[in-house]
C-alpha positions as CSV (number, residue, x, y, z in Angstrom):
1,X,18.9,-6.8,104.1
2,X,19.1,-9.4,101.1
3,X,15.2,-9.1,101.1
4,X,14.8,-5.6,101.3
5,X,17.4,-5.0,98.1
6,X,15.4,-7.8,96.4
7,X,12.3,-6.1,97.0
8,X,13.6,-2.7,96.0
9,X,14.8,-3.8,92.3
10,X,10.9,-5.4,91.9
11,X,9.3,-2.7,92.5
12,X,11.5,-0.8,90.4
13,X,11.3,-3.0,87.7
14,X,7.3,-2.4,87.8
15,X,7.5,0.4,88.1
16,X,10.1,0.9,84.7
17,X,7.6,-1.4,83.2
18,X,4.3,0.4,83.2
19,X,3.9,3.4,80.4
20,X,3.7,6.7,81.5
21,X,0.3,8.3,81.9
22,X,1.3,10.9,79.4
23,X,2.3,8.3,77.0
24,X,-0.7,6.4,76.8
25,X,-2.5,10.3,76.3
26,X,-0.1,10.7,73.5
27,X,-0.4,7.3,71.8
28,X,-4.3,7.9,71.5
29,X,-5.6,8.5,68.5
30,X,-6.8,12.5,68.2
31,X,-10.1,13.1,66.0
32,X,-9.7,16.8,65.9
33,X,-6.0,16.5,64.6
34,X,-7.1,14.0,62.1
35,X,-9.7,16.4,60.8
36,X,-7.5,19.3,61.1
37,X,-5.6,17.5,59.0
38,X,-8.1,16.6,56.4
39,X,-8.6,12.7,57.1
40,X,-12.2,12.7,57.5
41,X,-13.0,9.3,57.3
42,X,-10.2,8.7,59.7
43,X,-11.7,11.2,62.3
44,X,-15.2,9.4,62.2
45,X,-14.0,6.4,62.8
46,X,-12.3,8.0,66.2
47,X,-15.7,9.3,66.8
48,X,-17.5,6.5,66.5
49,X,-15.3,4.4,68.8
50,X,-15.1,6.9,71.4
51,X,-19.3,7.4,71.9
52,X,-19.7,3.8,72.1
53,X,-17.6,4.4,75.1
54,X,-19.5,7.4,76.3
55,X,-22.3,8.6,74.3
56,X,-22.4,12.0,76.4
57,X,-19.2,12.7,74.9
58,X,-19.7,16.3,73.0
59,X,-16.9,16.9,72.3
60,X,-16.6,13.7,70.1
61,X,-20.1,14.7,68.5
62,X,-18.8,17.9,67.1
63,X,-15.9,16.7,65.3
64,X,-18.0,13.8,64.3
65,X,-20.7,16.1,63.2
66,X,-17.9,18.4,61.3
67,X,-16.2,15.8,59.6
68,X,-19.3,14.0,57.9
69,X,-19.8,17.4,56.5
70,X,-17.1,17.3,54.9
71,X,-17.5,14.2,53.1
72,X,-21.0,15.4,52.1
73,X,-22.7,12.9,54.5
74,X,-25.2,15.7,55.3
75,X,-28.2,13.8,56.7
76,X,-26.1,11.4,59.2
77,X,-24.6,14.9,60.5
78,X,-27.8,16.2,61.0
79,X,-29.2,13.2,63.0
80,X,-25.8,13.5,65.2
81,X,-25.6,17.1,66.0
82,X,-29.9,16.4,66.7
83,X,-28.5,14.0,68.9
84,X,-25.8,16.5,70.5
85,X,-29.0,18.9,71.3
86,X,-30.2,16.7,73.5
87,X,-26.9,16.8,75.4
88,X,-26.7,20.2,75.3
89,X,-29.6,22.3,73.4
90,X,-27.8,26.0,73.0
91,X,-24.2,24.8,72.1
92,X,-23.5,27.1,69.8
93,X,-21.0,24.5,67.9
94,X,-24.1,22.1,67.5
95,X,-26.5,25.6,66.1
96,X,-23.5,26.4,63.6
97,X,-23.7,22.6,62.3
98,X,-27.2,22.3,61.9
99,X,-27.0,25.4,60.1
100,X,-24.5,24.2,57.0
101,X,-26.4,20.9,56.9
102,X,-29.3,22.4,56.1
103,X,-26.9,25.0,53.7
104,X,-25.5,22.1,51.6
105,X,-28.9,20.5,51.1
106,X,-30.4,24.0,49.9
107,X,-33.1,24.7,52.8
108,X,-32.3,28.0,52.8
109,X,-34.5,29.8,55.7
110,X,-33.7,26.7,57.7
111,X,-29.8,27.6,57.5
112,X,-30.3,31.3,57.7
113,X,-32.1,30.6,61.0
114,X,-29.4,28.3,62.6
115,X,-27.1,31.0,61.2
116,X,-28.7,34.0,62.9
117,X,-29.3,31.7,66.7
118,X,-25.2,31.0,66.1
119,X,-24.8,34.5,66.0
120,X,-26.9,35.8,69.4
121,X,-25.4,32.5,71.2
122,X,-21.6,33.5,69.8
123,X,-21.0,36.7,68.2
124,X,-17.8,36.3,68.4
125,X,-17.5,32.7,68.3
126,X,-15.2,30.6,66.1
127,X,-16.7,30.0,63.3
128,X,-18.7,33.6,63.1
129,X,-16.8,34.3,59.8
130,X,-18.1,31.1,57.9
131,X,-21.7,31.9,59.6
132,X,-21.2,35.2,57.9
133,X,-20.6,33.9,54.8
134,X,-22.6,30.9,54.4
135,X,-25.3,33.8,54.9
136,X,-24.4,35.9,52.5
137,X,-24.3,32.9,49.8
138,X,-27.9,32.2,50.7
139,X,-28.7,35.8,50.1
140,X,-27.2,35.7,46.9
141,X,-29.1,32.7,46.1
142,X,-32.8,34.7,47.2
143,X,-31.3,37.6,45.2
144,X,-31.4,39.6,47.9
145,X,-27.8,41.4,47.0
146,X,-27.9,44.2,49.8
147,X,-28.4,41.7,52.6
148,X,-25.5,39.8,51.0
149,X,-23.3,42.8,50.9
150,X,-23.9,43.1,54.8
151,X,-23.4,39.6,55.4
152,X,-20.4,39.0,52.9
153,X,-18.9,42.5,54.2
154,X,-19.6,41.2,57.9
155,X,-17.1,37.9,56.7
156,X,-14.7,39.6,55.1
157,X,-14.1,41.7,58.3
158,X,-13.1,38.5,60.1
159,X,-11.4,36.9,57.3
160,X,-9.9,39.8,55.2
161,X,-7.0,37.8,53.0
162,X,-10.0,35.2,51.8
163,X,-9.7,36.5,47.9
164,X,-12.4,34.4,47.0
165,X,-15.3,35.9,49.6
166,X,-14.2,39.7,48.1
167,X,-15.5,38.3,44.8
168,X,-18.7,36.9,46.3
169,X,-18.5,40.2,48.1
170,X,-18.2,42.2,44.8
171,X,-20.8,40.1,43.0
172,X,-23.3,40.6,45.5
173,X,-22.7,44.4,44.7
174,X,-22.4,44.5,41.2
175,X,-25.6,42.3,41.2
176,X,-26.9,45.5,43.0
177,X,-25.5,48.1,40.4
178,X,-23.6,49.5,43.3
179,X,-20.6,49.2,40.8
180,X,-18.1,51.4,42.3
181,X,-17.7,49.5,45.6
182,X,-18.3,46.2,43.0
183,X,-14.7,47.6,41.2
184,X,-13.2,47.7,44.6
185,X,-13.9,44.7,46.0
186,X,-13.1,43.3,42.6
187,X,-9.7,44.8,42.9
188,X,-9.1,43.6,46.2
189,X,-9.6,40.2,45.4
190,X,-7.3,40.4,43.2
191,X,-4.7,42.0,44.5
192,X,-4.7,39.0,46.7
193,X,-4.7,36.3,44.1
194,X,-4.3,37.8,41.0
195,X,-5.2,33.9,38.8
196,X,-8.7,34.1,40.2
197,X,-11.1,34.2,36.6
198,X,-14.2,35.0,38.3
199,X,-12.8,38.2,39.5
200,X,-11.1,39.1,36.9
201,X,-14.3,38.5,33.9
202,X,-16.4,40.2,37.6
203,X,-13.8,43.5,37.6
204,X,-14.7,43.9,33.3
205,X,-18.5,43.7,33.9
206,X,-18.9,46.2,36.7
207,X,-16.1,48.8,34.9
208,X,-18.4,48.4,31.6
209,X,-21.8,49.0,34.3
210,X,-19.8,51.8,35.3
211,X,-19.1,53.6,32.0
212,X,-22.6,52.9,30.7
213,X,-24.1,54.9,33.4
């Protein structure tokens, strides 16, 4: 009887003595909430660590991939998300990545064609609204304005309380003479953040293209 009571309390002690599953989930560390929270550096590192345990971890090579974007580090996100395509060619994550490397470092048909595959792998995907705009920012750069109305139009859809894409939006159009819907999305940016300059020195330029026609 002595024995068995004896036995009992070690294996409970063991037992008490081993963390939880869940804790040892909890306790370890989280890339995505790291970058979510805007500690890039912090969520590489995570990345890093956790593909030299698996390097068919794609999960890790996305955040990886978004976060060196962030800190500019263009051309060592392109050579991981190349790497992620071999894991997994049509990931429409991996497209969308390859597509703002190649944005940020001004290859513009490049982008616009990792742009456009995002789009027929994901219309509806997560990041569609920063496809849409990304592509209407390399429109304005070609000065093709109509194309970046669609495109900037297409974002704004998504992301309507982004006061900054309605004054891309409206440039796009002014730079079109289509000054009347310029005013309005001119007006509309504003009306969300009425400090915004650009908008405001945008709103006097296409009222002035109005009144001269």
């Amino acid at each position: 009887m002595r024995r068995r009571v004896l036995f009992t309390l070690c294996a409970a002690a063991l037992l008490f003595s081993r963390p939880a599953p869940e804790l040892n989930a909890q306790t370890r560390p989280d890339a995505l909430r790291e970058y979510r929270n805007g500690n890039y550096e912090q969520a590489v590192t995570i990345c890093m660590r956790e593909l030299s345990e698996n390097q068919r971890n794609l999960e890790s090579y996305v955040v990886l991939c978004w976060s060196l974007i962030r800190l500019g580090r263009y051309q060592e996100a392109q050579r991981y998300a190349q790497s992620a395509q071999d894991l997994s060619r049509y990931d429409p994550r991996i497209v969308e990545i390859l597509g703002e490397v190649h944005y940020f470092q001004g290859r513009n048909a490049e982008a616009l064609r990792f742009f456009q595959e995002y789009i027929n792998l994901a219309p509806e995907g997560g990041r569609v609204d920063m496809v849409y705009y990304y592509m209407g920012e390399i429109y304005i750069r070609l000065g093709r304005y109509r194309h970046a109305d669609i495109a900037l139009s297409t974002a704004v859809h998504y992301l309507p309380g982004n006061a900054q894409w309605w004054t891309r939006l409206a440039y796009a159009r002014e730079n079109a003479s289509e000054f009347n819907s310029a005013v309005s999305a001119y007006e509309r940016a504003l009306s969300l953040n009425s400090q915004l300059s650009d908008a405001r020195r945008g709103l006097d330029r296409a009222r002035q293209g109005l009144a001269s026609r």
